[in-house]
ROSE-717525 format. One record per residue (C-alpha): residue number from 1; residue in one letter; chain; x negated, y, z. Coordinates in steps of 0.1 Angstrom, whole numbers, plus 5000, padded with zeros to 4 digits. Example, Ala and Ser with C-alpha at 12.3 -4.5 7.8 and 13.67 -1.06 7.14 Angstrom:
# ROSE-717525
nr_rest_kette_u_v_w
1_a_A_4877_4955_5078
2_s_A_4863_4989_5071
//
This chain:
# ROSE-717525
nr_rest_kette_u_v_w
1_x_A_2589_3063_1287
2_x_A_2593_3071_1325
3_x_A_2618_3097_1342
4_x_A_2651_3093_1359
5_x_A_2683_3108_1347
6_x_A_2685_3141_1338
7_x_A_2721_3139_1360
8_x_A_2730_3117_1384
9_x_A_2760_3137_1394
10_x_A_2792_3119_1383
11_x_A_2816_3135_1407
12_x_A_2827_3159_1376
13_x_A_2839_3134_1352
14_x_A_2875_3133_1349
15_x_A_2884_3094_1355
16_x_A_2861_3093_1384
17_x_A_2877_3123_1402
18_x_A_2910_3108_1394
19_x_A_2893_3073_1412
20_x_A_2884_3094_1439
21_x_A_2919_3113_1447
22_x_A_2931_3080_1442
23_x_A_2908_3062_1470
24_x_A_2908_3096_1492
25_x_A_2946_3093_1490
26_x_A_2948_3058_1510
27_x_A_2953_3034_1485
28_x_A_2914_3028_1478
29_x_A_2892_3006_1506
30_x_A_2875_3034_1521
31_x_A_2908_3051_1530
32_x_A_2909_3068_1565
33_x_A_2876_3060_1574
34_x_A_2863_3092_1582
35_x_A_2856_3098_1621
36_x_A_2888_3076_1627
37_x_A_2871_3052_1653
38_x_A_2842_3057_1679
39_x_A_2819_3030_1694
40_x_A_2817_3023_1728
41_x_A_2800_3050_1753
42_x_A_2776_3026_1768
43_x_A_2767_3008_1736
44_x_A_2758_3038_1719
45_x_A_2741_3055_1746
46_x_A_2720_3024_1749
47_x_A_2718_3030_1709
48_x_A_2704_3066_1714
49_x_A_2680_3051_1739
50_x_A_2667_3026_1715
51_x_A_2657_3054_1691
52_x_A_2629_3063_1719
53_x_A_2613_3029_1716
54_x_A_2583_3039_1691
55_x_A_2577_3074_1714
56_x_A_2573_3045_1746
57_x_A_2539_3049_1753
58_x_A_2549_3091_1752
59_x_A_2582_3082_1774
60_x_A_2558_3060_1801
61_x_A_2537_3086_1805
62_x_A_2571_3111_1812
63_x_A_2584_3082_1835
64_x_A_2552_3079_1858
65_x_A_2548_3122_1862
66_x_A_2588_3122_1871
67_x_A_2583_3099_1892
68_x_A_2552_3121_1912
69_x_A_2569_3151_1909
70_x_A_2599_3136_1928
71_x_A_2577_3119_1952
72_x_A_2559_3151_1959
73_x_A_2592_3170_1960
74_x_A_2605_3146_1983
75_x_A_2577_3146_2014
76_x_A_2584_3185_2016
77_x_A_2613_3184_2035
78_x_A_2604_3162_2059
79_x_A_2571_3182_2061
80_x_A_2587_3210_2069
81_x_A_2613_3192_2097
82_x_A_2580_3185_2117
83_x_A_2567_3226_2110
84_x_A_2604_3230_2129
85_x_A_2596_3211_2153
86_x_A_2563_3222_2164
87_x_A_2581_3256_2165
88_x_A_2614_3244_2185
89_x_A_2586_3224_2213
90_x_A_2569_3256_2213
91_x_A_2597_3276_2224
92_x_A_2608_3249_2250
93_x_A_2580_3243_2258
94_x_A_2573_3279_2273
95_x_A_2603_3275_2295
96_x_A_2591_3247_2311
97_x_A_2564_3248_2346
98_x_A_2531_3246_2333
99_x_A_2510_3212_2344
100_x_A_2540_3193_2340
101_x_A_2537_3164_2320
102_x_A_2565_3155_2294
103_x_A_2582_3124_2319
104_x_A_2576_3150_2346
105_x_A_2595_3180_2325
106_x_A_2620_3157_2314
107_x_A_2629_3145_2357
108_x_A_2627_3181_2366
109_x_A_2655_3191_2343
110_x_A_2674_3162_2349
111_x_A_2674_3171_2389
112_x_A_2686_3206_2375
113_x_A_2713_3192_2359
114_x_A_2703_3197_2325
115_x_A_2708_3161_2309
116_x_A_2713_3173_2277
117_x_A_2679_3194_2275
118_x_A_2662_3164_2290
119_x_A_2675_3144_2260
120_x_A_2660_3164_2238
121_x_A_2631_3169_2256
122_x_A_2625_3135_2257
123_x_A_2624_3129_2222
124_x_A_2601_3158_2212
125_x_A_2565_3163_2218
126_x_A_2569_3192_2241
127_x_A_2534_3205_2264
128_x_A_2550_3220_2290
129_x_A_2539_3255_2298
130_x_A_2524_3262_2262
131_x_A_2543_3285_2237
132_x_A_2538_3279_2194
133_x_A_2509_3262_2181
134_x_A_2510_3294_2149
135_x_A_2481_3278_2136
136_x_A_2497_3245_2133
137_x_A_2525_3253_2118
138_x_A_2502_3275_2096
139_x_A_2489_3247_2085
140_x_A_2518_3229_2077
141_x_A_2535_3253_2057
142_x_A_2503_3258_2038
143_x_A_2501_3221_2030
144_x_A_2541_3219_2018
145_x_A_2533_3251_1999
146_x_A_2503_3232_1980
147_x_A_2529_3201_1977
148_x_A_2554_3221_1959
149_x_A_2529_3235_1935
150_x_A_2513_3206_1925
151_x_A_2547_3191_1921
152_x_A_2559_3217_1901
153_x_A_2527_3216_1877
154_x_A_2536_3179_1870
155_x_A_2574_3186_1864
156_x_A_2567_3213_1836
157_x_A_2539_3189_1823
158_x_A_2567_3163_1820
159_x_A_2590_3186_1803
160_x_A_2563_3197_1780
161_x_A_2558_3157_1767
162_x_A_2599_3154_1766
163_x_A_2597_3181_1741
164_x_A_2574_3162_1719
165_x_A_2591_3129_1729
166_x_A_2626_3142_1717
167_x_A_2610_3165_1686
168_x_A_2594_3132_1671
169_x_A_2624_3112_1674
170_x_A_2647_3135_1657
171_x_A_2623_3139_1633
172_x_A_2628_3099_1628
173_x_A_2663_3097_1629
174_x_A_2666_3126_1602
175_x_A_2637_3106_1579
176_x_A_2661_3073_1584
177_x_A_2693_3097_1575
178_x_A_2676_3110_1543
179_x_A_2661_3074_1535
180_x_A_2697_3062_1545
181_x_A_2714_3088_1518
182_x_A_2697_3075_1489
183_x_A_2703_3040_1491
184_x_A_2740_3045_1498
185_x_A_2765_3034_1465
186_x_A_2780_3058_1447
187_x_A_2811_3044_1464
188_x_A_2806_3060_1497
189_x_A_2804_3094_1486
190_x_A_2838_3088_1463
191_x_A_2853_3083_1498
192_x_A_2835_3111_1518
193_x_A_2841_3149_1519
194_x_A_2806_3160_1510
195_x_A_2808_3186_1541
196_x_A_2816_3157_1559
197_x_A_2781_3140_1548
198_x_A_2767_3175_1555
199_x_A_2780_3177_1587
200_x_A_2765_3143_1600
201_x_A_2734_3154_1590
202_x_A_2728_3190_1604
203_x_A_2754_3193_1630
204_x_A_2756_3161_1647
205_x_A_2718_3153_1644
206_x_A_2709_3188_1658
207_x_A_2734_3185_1686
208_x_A_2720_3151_1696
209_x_A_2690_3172_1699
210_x_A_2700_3197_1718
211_x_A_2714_3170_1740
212_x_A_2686_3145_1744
213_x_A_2665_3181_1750
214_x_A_2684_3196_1781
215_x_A_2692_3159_1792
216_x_A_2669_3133_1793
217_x_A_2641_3148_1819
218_x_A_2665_3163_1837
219_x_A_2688_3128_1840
220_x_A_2657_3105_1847
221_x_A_2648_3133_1876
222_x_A_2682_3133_1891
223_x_A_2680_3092_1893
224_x_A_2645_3092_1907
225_x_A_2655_3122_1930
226_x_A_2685_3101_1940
227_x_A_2661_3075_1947
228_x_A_2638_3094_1967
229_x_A_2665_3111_1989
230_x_A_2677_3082_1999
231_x_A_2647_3064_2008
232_x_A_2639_3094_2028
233_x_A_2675_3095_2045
234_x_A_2670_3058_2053
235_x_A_2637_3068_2066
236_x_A_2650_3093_2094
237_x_A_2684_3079_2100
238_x_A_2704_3048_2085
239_x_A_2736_3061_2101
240_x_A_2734_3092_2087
241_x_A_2726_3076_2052
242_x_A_2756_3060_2053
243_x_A_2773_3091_2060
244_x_A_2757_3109_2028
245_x_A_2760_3078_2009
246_x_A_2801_3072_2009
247_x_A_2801_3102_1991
248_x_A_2786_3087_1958
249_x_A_2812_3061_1952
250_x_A_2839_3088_1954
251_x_A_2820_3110_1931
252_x_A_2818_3081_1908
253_x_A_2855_3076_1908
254_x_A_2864_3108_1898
255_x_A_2836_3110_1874
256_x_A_2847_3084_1857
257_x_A_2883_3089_1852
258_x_A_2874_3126_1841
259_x_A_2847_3110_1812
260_x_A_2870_3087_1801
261_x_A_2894_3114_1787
262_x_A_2866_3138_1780
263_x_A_2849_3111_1755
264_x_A_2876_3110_1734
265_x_A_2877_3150_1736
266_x_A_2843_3151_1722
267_x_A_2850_3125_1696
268_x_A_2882_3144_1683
269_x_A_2858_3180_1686
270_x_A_2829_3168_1664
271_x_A_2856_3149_1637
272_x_A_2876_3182_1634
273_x_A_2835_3205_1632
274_x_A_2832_3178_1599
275_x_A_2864_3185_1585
276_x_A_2859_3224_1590
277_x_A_2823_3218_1573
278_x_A_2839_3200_1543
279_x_A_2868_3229_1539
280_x_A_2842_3253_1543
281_x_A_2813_3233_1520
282_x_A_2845_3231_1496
283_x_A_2857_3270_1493
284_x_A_2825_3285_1492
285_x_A_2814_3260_1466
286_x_A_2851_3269_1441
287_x_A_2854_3305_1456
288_x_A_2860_3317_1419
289_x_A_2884_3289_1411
290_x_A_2901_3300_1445
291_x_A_2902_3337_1436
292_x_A_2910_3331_1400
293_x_A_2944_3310_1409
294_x_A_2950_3334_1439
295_x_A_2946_3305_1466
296_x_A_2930_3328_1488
297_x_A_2962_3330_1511
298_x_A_2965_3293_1514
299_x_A_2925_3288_1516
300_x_A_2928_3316_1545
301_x_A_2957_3298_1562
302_x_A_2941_3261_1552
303_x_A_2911_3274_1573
304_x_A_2930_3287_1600
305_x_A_2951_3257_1606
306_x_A_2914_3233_1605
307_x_A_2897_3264_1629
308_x_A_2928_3260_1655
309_x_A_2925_3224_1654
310_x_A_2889_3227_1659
311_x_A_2893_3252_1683
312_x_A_2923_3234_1706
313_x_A_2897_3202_1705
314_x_A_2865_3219_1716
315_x_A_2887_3236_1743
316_x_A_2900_3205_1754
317_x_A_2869_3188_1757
318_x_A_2848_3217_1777
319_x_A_2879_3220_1802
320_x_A_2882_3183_1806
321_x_A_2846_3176_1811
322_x_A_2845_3210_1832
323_x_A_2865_3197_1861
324_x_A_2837_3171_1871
325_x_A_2815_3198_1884
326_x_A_2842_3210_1909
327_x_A_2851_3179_1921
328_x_A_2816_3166_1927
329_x_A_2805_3199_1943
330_x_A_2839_3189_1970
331_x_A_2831_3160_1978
332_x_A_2797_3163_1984
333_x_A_2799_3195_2008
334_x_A_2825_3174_2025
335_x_A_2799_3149_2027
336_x_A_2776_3178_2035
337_x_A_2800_3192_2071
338_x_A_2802_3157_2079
339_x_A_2765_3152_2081
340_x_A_2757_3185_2098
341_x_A_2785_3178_2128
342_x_A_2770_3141_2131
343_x_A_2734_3148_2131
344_x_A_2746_3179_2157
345_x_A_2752_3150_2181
346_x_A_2725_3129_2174
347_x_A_2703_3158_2188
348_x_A_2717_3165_2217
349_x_A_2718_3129_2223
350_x_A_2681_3128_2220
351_x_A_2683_3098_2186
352_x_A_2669_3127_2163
353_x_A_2643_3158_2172
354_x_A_2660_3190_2154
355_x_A_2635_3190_2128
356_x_A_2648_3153_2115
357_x_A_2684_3168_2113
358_x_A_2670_3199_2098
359_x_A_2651_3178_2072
360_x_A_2685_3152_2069
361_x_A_2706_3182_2058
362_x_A_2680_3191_2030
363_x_A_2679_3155_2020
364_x_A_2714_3157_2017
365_x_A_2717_3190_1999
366_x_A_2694_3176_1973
367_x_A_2710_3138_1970
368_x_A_2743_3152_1964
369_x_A_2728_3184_1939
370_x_A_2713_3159_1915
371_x_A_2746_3137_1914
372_x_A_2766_3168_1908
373_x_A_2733_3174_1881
374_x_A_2746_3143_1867
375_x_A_2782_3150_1865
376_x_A_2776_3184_1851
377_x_A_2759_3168_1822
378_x_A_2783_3145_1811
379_x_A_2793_3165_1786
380_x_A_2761_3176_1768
381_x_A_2758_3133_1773
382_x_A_2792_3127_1759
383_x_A_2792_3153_1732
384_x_A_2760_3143_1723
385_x_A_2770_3107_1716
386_x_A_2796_3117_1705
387_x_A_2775_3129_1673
388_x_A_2754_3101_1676
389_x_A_2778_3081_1671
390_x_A_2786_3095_1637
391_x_A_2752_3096_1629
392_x_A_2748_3058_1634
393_x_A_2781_3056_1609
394_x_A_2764_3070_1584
395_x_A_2734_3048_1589
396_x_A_2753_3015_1593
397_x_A_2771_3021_1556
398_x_A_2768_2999_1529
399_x_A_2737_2996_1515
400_x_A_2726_2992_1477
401_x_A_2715_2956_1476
402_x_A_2683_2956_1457
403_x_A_2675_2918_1451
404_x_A_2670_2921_1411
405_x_A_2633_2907_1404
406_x_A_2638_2911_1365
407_x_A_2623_2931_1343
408_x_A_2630_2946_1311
409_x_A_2616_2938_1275
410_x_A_2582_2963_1275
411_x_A_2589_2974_1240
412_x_A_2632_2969_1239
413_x_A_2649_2980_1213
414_x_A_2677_2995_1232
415_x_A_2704_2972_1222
416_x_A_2733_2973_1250
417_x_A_2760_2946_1251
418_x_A_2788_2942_1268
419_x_A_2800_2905_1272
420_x_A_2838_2904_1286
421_x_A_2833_2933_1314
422_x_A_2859_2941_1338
423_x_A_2855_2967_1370
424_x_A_2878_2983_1391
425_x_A_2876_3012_1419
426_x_A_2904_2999_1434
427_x_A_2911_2960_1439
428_x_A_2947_2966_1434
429_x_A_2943_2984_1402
430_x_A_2922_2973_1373
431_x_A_2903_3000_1354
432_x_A_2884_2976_1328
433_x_A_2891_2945_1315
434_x_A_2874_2925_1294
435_x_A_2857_2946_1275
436_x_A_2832_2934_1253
437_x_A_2809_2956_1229
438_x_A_2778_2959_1210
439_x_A_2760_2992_1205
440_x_A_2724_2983_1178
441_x_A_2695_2995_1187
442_x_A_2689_3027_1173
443_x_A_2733_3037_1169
444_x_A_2753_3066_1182
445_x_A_2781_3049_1200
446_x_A_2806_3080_1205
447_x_A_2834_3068_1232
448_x_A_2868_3093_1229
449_x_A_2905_3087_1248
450_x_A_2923_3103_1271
451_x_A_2912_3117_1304
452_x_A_2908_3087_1326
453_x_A_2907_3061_1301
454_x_A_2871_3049_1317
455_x_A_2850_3061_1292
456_x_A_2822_3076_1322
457_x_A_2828_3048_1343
458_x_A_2818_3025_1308
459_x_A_2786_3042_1308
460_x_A_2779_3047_1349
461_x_A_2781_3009_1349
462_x_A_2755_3007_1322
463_x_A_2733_3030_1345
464_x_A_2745_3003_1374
465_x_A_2762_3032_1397
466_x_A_2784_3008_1401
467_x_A_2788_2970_1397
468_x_A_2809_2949_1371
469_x_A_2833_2929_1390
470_x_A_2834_2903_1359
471_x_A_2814_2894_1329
472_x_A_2780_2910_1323
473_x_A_2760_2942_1309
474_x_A_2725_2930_1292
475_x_A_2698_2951_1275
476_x_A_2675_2937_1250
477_x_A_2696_2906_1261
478_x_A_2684_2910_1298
479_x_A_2710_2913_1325
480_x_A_2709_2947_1339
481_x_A_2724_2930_1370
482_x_A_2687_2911_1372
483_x_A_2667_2944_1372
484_x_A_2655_2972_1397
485_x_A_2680_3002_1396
486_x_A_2649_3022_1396
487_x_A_2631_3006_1364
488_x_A_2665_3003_1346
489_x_A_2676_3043_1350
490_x_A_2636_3050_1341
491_x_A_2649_3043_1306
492_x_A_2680_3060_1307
493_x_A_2681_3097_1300
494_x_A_2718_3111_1311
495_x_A_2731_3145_1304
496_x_A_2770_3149_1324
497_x_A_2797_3171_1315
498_x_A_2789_3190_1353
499_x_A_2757_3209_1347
500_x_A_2733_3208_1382
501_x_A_2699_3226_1390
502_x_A_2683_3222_1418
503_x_A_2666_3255_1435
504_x_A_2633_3262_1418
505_x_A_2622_3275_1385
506_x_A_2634_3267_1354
507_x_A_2602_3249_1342
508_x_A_2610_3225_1372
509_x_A_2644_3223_1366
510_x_A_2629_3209_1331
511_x_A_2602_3190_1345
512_x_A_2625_3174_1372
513_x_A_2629_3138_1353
514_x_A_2587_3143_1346
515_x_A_2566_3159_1374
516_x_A_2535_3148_1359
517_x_A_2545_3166_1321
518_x_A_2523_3194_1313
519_x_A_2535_3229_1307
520_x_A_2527_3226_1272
521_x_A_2548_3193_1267
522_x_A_2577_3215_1292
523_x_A_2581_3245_1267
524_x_A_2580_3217_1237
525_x_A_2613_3205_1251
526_x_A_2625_3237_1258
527_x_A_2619_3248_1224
528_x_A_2636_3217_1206
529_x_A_2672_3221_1234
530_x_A_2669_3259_1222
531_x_A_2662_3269_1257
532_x_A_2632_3288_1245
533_x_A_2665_3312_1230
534_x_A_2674_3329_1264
535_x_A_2643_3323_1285
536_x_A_2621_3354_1276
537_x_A_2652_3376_1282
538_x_A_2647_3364_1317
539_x_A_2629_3387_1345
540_x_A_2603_3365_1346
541_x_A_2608_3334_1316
542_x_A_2601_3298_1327
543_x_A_2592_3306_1364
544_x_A_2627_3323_1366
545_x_A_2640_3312_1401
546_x_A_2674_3298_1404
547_x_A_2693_3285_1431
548_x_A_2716_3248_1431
549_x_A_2746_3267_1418
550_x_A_2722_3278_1388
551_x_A_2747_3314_1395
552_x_A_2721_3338_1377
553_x_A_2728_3315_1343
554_x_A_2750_3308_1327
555_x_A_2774_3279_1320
556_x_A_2761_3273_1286
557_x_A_2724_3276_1295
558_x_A_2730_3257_1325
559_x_A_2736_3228_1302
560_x_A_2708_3236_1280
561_x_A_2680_3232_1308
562_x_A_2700_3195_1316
563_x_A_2696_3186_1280
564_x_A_2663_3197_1279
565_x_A_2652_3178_1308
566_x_A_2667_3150_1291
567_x_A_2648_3156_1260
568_x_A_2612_3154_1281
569_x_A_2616_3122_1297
570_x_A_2619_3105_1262
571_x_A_2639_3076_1269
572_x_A_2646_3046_1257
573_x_A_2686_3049_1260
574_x_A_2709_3081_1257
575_x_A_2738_3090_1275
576_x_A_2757_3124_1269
577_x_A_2791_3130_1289
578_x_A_2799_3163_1270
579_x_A_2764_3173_1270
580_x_A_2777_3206_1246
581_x_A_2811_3213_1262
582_x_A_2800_3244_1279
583_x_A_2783_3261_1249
584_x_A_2792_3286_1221
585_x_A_2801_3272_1186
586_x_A_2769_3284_1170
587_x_A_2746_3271_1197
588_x_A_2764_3239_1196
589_x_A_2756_3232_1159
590_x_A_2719_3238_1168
591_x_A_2724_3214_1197
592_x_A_2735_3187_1167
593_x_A_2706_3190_1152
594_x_A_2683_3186_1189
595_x_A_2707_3159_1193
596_x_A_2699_3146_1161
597_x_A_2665_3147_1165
598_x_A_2665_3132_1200
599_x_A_2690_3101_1197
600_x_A_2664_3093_1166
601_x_A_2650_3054_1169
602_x_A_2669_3051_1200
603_x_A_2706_3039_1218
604_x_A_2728_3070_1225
605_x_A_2763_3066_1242
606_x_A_2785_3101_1234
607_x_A_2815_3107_1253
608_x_A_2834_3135_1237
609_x_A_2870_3147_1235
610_x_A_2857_3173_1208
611_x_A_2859_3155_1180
612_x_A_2840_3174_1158
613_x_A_2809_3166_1177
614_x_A_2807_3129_1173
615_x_A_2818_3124_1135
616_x_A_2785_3115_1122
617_x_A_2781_3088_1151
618_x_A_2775_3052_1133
619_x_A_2805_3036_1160
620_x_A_2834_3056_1172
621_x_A_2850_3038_1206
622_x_A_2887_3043_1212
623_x_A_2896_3040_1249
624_x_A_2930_3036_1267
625_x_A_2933_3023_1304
626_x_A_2904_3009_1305
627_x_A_2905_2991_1270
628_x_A_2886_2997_1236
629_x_A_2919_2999_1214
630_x_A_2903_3007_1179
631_x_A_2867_3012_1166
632_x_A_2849_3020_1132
633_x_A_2833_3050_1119
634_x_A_2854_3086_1121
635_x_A_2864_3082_1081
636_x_A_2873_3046_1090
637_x_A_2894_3055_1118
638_x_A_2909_3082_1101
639_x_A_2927_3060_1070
640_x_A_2936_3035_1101
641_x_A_2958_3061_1113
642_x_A_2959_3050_1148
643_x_A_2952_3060_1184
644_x_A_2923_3080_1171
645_x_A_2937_3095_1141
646_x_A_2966_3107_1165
647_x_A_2940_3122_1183
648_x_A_2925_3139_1154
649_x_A_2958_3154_1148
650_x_A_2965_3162_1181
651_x_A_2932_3186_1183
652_x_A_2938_3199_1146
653_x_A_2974_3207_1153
654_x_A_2963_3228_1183
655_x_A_2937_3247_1165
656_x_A_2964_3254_1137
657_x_A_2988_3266_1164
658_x_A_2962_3281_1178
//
């Protein structure tokens, strides 16, 4: 007897949703939690960067051609500061006598009264007499046009493996955020929006993408360029490093006090996309409930009011983190005049050739453009943490802990007790207590009361969605509490009062609980839930496409592809949450007899408010707040003329009125 339940979707039972208002409402523990609080920048950068660590080998390799590419791109200028020079000597060098040596040249001008020209002389490698070695500086230009190429060919070779570096790790994270999903408690989605889930797992995942795409090369470039402008600057003239290098502390400054206010921009921007997501998710989910109660005003204005908030944060955070840009671009081409009017003087001083100062001013250009590079990206680096740091939320949550190492009886009976059980959603307010039952192998135990009396949460802790917080639940005498969630549900077949599909056919909608059933034992199944009724009037039968919403069926036959599914996986141990609410009174007295027929030689739990529907069950449960007030069989309970004969009058009376 293998499968899993044929719904694991408790969200539409009444008590629970009245758990969950209660809990989203602030009273419950996971109250406010959503997006409320953001780790620190550094920490979860540092986080982000961890996810790279099994791509290292990949992320190496992108490391040692960034570094060549810079170190390539860096030589250039200096290259090309010598190709200026060899044209600058050339065209003094024409002016001077010809025969002259250089020490010769440089007295003769200084007897002129040229000091200044004999400085520079001085320092250059001038032939007096000879004009511009073309060829030279032919060759030169040749050889920083090569180094460029080659340089370039490395760079779009590292920014080819980035691509796969940041693909696979995405790919990862979203693995661990499935993985994550199902072995979160039912808990944690009672206390998140499920837009809000969605959100953290498209959205933020995809913009961390995006980020780690456009950013990484192009922020481990910047550093090494950085790096190699400096060494170069340091190279031609410490003074005029120092110069170019005031600037980057200044930059830092305002950088910083700019990202400070941006982060929390960001943080605010991606919390409000989730909230839009979850209105959204929730509208287009209900949009005939909305239409049908004529909310479509207030969901209009509901979504405006989320969209302006949305809106006013995004705008916030792109202005904000928009002013760093500006700033860095002033300071560095104040840096920038400052260097020009120095190294100006160092020429004519004769401390630098022209083509040093020519190649200084490049160096500069590019040491301040990567640092602005850096500033720019900020906020692609700060929005993309942002939603990092959402995803990693979602991946620190509670867990399921799975240390059970029982294992149920091989050939159980299906006898369920209950030995003093208490539970609550709320610490503060008791929902069970202790309750204590016995349902024989082989009974219908049918469980009525009021809406929220706990009669789904009675059977979602026998299906361990949740855990007891007193006493014990045992099958075959074995404490569910001591076995795998997986092989206890295996022998558990549930049918819910929400009906859900998933996209496929309707044979796998069926076969959902059994992938390995044969069509054969698929259409026997069909046949005994009656499903085999409305099939064939179906464009195409069994392989009948429908989507989650299960739109092009409906409500009733919904329902009878869940029970069906049900049916197949044979299981040991029945639960039905209003398995028949949803279909037609003639159908539903077929369903008794499937029913019938499929709680036969085994445990069924029946929760019901038609009454009608569970009078040949062999224990009737009454239920208030959380208690079992009477029990007995429907003629038993009936001369009692109690909680459940008031009930029985209740529906009677209505019909009569009716």
């Amino acid at each position: 007897m293998s499968g899993q339940p044929a719904s694991a979707s408790p969200g539409g039972s009444r008590d629970l949703k009245q758990t969950e208002r209660i809990v989203r409402g602030g009273h419950g523990p996971g109250a406010g939690m959503v997006g409320q609080k953001a780790e620190d920048f550094w920490s979860s950068g540092r986080r982000v960067l961890g996810l790279l660590r099994p791509q290292r080998l990949r992320t190496s390799l992108v490391l040692a051609l960034i570094v060549v590419s810079v170190a390539l791109t860096s030589v250039g200028p200096r290259i090309l500061g010598h190709a200026t020079d060899l044209v600058f000597a050339g065209l003094i060098g024409r002016r001077l006598p010809e025969g002259m040596t250089r020490e010769e040249a440089v007295r003769w001008l200084r007897e002129r009264g040229d000091d200044e020209v004999a400085d520079m002389v001085g320092g250059m490698d001038v032939v007096p007499g000879q004009g511009v070695d073309f060829d030279a500086v032919g060759s030169v230009l040749l050889g920083v046009l090569a180094l460029y190429v080659v340089a370039a060919l490395v760079s779009w070779l590292a920014g080819f493996v980035v691509n796969d570096v940041v693909q696979q790790t995405v790919r990862g994270l979203r693995s661990d955020v499935e993985e994550k999903v199902h072995r979160l408690p039912l808990g944690y989605f009672d206390r998140q929006p499920r837009g809000e889930i969605l959100s953290r797992a498209t959205n933020d995942i995809d913009n961390l993408a995006q980020s780690l795409q456009q950013t990484l090369s192009q922020v481990l470039t910047a550093l090494f360029t950085v790096l190699g402008m400096l060494a170069m600057m340091l190279w031609i003239s410490p003074l005029l490093a120092l110069v170019a290098v005031v600037s980057v502390p200044v930059t830092m400054l305002a950088t910083s006090a700019v990202m400070k206010r941006s982060q929390q921009l960001f943080i605010a921007q991606w919390r409000e996309t989730g909230r839009l997501n979850a209105h959204v998710e929730e509208s287009f989910t209900g949009h005939t409930l909305v239409r049908v109660f004529g909310h479509r005003d207030a969901d209009r204005a509901r979504f405006a009011e989320v969209n302006d908030e949305l809106h006013s944060a995004a705008w916030s955070a792109q202005f904000v983190s928009g002013l760093i840009m500006p700033v860095t671009m002033l300071v560095g081409n104040l840096a920038y005049v400052v260097v020009a009017v120095v190294g100006g003087l160092r020429v004519t001083s004769g401390a630098l050739s022209i083509g040093e100062v020519q190649a200084f001013i490049q160096y500069t250009r590019q040491f301040n453009q990567p640092v602005s590079q850096l500033a720019s990206m900020a906020n692609l680096l700060q929005s993309g943490v942002a939603s990092a740091e959402r995803v990693f939320e979602l991946l620190d949550g509670p867990e399921e802990v799975e240390s059970a190492s029982g294992a149920l009886v091989d050939d159980g009976a299906g006898e369920v007790r209950f030995e003093g059980v208490s539970f609550s959603y709320d610490p503060e307010r008791e929902l069970i207590r202790d309750l204590s039952l016995v349902a024989r192998p082989g009974q219908t135990v049918a469980i009525v009361g009021p809406t929220g009396a706990g009669k789904t949460t009675l059977v979602n802790l026998v299906m361990r969605y949740y855990e007891v917080t007193g006493g014990r639940i045992t099958l075959d005498g074995v404490d569910i509490a001591t076995v795998p969630r997986a092989q206890l549900r295996a022998r558990i077949g549930m049918v819910l009062q929400d009906t859900w599909l998933f996209r496929g056919t309707i044979a796998e909608n069926i076969a959902y609980g059994r992938p390995d059933a044969t069509r054969e034992e698929v259409l026997e199944a069909a046949r005994a839930t009656f499903v085999d009724r409305f099939v064939h009037s179906l464009p195409d039968g069994y392989d009948t496409v429908v989507d989650e919403e299960g739109s092009n069926l409906s409500a009733g036959e919904r329902q009878l592809v869940t029970i069906a599914r049900a049916f197949l996986t044979d299981p040991a141990l029945l639960i039905l949450d209003e398995a028949t609410s949803s279909v037609d009174t003639r159908t539903e007295l077929l369903l008794q007899q499937a029913m019938g027929a499929l709680r036969a030689d085994r445990t069924s739990f029946v929760i019901a408010h038609r009454l009608s529907t569970i009078r040949d069950a062999d224990l009737i449960l009454v239920m208030e707040e959380g208690r079992i007030v009477e029990q007995g069989s429907h003629a038993e309970l009936l001369a009692a003329k109690g909680a459940y004969a008031r009930l029985a009058a209740a529906q009677f009376a209505a019909a009569a009125t009716d």
